[in-house]
LUMKOLKE-581450 format. One line per field, with one value per residue (C-alpha): x, y, z negated. Coordinates in Angstrom, 2 decimals. Layout:
# LUMKOLKE-581450
px = (X ...)
py = (Y ...)
pz = (Z ...)
//
This chain:
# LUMKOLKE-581450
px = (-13.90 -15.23 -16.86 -17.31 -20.78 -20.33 -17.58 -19.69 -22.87 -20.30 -18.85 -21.54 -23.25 -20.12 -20.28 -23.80 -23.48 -20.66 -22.50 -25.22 -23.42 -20.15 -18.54 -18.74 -16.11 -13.71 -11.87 -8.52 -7.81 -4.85 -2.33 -0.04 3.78 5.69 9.12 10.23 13.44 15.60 14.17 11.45 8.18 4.25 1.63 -1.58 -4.77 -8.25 -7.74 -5.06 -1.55 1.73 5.40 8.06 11.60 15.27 17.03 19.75 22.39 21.09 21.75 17.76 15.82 14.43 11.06 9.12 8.88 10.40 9.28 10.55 8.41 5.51 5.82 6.13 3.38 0.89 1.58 0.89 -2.06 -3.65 -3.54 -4.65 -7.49 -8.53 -8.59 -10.68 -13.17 -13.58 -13.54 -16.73 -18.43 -17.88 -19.09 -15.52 -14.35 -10.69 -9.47 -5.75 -4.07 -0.46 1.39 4.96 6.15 10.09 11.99 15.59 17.21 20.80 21.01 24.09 21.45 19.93 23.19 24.29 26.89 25.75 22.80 20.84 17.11 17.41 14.16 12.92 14.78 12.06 9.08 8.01 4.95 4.07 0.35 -0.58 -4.11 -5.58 -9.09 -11.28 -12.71 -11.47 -8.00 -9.59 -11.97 -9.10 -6.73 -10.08 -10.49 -6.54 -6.50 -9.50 -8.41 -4.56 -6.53 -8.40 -5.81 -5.39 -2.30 -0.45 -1.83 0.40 3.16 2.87 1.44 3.55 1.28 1.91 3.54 3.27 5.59 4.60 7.25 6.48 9.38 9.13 12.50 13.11 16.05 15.35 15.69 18.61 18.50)
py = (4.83 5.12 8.64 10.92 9.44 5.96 6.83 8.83 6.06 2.80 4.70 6.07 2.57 0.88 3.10 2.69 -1.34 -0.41 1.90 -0.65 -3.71 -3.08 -6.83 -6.02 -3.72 -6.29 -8.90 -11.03 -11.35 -13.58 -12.62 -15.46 -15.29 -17.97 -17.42 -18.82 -18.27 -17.12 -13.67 -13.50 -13.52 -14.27 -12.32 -14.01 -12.26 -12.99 -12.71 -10.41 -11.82 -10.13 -10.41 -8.69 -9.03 -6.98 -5.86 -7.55 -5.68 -7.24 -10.49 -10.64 -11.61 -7.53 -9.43 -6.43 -3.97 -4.22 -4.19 -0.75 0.62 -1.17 0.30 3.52 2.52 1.53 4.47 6.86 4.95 4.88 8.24 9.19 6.97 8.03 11.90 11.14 9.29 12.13 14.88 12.77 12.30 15.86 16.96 18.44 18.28 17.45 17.39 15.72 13.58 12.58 11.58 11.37 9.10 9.72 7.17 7.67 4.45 2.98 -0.11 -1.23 -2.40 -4.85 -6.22 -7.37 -4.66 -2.84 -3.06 0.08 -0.53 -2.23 -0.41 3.50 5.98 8.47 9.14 11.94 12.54 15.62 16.13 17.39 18.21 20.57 21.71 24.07 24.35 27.06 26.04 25.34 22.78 21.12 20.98 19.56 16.61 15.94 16.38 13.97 11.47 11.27 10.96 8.09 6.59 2.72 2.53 5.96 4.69 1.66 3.62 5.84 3.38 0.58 -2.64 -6.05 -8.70 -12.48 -14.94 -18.43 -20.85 -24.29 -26.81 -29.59 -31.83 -32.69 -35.17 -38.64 -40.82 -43.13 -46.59)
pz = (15.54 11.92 11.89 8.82 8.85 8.47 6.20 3.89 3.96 3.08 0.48 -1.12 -0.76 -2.27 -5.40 -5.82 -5.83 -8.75 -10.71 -10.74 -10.82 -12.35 -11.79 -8.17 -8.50 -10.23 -7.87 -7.98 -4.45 -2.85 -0.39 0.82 2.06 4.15 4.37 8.14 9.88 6.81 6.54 8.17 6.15 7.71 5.33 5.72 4.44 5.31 9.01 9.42 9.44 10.24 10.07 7.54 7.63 7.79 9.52 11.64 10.04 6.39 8.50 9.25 12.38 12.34 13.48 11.45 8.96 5.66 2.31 1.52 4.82 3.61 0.24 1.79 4.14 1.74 0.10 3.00 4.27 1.30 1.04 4.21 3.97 0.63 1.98 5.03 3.04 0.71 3.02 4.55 1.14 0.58 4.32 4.44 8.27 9.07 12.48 11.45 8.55 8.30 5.42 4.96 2.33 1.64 -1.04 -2.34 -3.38 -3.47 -2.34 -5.35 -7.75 -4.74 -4.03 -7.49 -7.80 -10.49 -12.88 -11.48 -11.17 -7.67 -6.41 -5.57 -7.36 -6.36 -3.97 -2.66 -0.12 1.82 3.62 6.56 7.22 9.84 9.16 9.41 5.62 3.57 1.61 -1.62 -0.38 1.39 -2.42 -4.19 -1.48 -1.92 -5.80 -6.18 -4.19 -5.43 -8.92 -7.80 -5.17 -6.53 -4.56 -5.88 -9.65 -8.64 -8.46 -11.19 -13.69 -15.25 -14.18 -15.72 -13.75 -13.96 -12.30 -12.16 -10.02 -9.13 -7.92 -5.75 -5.25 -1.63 -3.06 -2.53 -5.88 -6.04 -7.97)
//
């Protein structure tokens, strides 16, 4: 388990290589998505890979999350990870983190019925930490780290987005 030690030393070490070498902070990294089975999607990443699809009744194989829980999941996760390394920079101790990451949507945009955004209408998160630090020094590791959260700056900040689509015929030429 990563303890508030370890936590503290590779983040403080990270930020140090940064400050001192700021192009180590920039990256373009590459995740890659196969669709298979009609729905269902492999994410491959490094060494991690894992499955997303819908639902059966979206006429899916339901052979894992979706992209709405990852979104939400993402979300969540990032936040919780972001307050735990904090607290340990900070020497704050925290016994629990949980995150709940809520979205409101309707689904008419999705499904060509109207032209609604076809996305989140909203998000909303709530936090649950148990500690024993004072209040205030709980609110400063949570306000920091939603400030600096990449993932929650995702969210809130309009990011450009490039599409690029290559096309490869499968159709055999006729003479």
């Amino acid at each position: 388990m990563a303890d508030p030690k370890t936590i503290k030393e590779a983040f403080e070490r990270n930020q140090e290589a940064v400050r001192k070498r700021p192009s180590l902070g920039r990256n373009t990294v590459v995740t890659k998505i196969r669709l298979q089975d009609g729905t269902t999607c492999e994410v491959e990443h490094k060494h991690w890979k894992f499955k997303v699809d819908i639902g059966k009744t979206e006429g899916g194989n339901d052979a894992g999350p979706g992209p709405g829980i990852l979104e939400r999941g993402a979300l969540g996760s990032c936040l919780a990870i972001g307050y735990s390394q904090r607290a340990a920079v900070l020497e704050i101790p925290i016994d629990k983190i949980e995150v709940d990451v809520e979205s409101d949507f309707d689904a008419s945009g999705m499904l060509h019925l109207s032209d609604r955004p076809p996305g989140f209408d909203a998000l909303r998160y709530k936090v649950y930490i148990e500690s024993s630090a004072p209040e205030e020094e709980i609110m400063r590791v949570i306000n920091e780290t939603d400030r600096h959260s990449p993932v929650l700056d995702d969210f809130r900040r309009a990011i450009p987005v490039e599409r690029e689509v290559e096309i490869k015929s499968t159709q055999e030429e006729t003479s």
